[in-house]
N, C-alpha and C positions, 0 to 999 in steps of 0.2 A: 207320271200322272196317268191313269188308267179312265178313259172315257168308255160310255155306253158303246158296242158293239151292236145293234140291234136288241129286241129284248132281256137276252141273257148272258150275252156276251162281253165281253173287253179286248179290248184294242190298245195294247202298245202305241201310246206317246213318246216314247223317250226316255234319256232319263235328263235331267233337271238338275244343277247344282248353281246353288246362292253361295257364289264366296268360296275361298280358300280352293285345299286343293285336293284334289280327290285321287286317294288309290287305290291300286287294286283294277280287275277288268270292269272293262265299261263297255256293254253292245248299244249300236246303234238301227234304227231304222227296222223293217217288216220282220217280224217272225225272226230276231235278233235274240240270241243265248249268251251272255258269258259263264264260263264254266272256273270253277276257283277247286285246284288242287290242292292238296293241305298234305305237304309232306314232314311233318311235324306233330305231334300229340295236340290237341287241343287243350290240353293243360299244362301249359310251359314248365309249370314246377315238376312235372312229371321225373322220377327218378332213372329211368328204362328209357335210355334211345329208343327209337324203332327200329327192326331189324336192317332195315335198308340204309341209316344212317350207320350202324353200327359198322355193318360190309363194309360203308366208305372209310370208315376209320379205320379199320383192320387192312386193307389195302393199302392206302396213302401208309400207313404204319409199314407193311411188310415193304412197298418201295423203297422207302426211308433206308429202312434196314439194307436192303438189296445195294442201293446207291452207296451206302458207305461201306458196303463189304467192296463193291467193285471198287473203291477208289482205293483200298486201302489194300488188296491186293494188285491191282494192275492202273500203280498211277495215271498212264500216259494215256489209259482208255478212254477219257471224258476231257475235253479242253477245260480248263480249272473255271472259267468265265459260266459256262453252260451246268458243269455240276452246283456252281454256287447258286446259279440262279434256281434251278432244281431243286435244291435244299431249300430254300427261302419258297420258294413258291408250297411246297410239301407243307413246309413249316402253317404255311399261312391258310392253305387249305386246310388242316387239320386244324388249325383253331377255329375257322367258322365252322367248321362240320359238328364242333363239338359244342356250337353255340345251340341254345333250345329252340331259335327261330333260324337255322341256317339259311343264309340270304344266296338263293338261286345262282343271281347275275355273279354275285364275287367267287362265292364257289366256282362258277363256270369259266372266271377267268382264271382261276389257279391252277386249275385241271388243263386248261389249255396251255398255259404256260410251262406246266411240267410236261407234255407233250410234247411242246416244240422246243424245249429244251435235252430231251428224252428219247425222242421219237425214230433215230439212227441210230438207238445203240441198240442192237441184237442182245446182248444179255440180261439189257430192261423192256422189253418188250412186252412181254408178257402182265408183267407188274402194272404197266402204265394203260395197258388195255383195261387192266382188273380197273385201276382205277376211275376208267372211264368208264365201264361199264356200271360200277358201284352207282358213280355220280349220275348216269341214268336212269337207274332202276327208283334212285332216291328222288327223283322229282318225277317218277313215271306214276308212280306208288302215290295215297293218296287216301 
């Protein structure tokens, strides 16, 4: 609700919700902003990832690849516990990535997950950076 400010002005009340449940940012109190990032086309049907989803895909993809050439040349490189969760987490990231509303939090925990499953092996380093990088630039982006 927006009250008179003096003659011309308005004044931030708040915001106001009757029921249910509300998402999305909510500011509160003086001279309060929330700011909403849209790192997604605003028409879902859209055919064309955006460039910064696509990065992410193209990394988790080149990991992917990386991960199974290492295991498949030098089995004993990776504890078999840590590359499976790796794959599984890759796996899982790359389908919300390729979802038309990629959901931030899940994304963020898959990324992290292939990290800390990832994150000591020198010959995937590089990869796993990529794809934290990706996953940055895609929710930097907007």
């Amino acid at each position: 609700m927006m009250t008179p400010d003096g003659p011309t002005g308005h004044r931030n009340e708040g915001v106001q919700s009757s029921g249910g449940t509300q998402y999305g940012p909510i500011a509160g109190g003086p001279e309060a902003q929330a700011t909403v990032y849209q790192a997604y086309p605003a028409d879902p049907s859209s055919a064309e990832p955006l460039p910064a989803r696509q990065e992410l895909l193209q990394a988790v993809a080149a990991l992917r690849h990386d991960l199974a050439a290492l295991i498949a040349e030098r089995p004993g490189a990776l504890e078999p516990d840590a590359a499976q969760d790796a794959e599984q987490s890759l796996a899982q990231a790359e389908s919300e990535a390729g979802q038309a509303q990629p959901l931030q939090g899940r994304l963020r925990r898959r990324v992290q997950a292939v990290a800390d499953a990832l994150g000591d092996v020198g010959a995937l380093a590089a990869g796993v950076t990529a794809v934290q990088a990706a996953f940055d630039r895609l929710f930097a982006s907007g």
